[in-house]
C-alpha positions as CSV (number, residue, x, y, z in Angstrom):
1,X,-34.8,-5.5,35.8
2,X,-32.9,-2.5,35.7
3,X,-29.7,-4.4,37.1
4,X,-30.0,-6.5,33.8
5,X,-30.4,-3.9,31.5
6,X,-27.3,-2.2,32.8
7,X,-25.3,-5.3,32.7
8,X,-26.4,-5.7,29.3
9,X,-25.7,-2.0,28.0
10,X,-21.9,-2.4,30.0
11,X,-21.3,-5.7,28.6
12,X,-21.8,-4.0,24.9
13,X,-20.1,-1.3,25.9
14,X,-17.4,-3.5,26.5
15,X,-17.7,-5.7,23.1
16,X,-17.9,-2.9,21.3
17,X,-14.1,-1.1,22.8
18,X,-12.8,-4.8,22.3
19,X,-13.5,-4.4,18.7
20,X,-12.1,-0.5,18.5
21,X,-9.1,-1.6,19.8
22,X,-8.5,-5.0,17.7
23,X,-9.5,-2.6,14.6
24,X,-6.9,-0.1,15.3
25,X,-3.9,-2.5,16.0
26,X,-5.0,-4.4,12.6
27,X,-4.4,-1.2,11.2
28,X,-1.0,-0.2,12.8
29,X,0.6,-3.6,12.1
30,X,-0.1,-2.6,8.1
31,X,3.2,-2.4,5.8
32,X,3.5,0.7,4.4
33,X,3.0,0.9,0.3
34,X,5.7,2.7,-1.8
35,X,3.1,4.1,-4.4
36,X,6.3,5.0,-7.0
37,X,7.4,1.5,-7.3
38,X,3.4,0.5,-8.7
39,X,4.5,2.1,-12.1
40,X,2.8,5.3,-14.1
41,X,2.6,8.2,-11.9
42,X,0.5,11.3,-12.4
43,X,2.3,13.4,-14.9
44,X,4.8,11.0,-16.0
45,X,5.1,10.1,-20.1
46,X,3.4,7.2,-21.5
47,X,5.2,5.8,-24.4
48,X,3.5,5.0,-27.5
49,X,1.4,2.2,-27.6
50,X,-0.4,0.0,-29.8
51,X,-3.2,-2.5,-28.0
52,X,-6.5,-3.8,-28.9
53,X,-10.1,-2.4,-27.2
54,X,-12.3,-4.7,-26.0
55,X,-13.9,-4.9,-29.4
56,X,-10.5,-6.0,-31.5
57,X,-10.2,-2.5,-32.8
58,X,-6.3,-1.5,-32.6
59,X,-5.9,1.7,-30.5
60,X,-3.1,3.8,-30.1
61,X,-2.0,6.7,-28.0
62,X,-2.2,9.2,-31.0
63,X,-5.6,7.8,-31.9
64,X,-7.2,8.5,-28.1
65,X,-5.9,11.5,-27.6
66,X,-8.2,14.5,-27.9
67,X,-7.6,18.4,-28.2
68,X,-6.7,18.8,-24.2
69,X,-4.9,15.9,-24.3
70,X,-5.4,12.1,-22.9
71,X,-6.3,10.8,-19.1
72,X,-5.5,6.7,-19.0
73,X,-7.5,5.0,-16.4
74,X,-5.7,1.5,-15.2
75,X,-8.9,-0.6,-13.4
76,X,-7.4,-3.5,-12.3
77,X,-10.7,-6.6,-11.7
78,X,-11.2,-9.6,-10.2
79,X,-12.6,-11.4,-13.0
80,X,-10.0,-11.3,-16.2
């Protein structure tokens, strides 16, 4: 009995080092991203814009911004 139980824990032992080492050549055979060429960076100039919110309400850049200024938050979804 205690033959199997080693066998077992060596065999998942092994499954489990199979699996750390597919993971981590998945990983290195990733293509790098160029974040700059994805568009707006931190700190760069938005121009002025004039779009409708989610309620039909035209919006502005001038009419969100506040006192300390304006943060625009992209989220990109899977259901548009």
């Amino acid at each position: 009995m205690r033959i199997k139980i080693q066998k077992s824990i060596v065999s998942s032992l092994l499954i489990a080092f199979i699996l750390v080492l597919s993971t981590a050549a998945l990983a290195q055979s990733r293509t790098a991203i160029e974040v700059a060429s994805l568009g707006p960076q931190v700190g760069d100039l938005v121009p002025n814009f004039r779009l409708a919110d989610q309620n039909g309400t035209l919006q502005t850049l001038e009419s969100i911004a506040g006192p300390a200024g304006t943060m625009l938050l992209f989220h990109r979804s899977a259901d548009w």
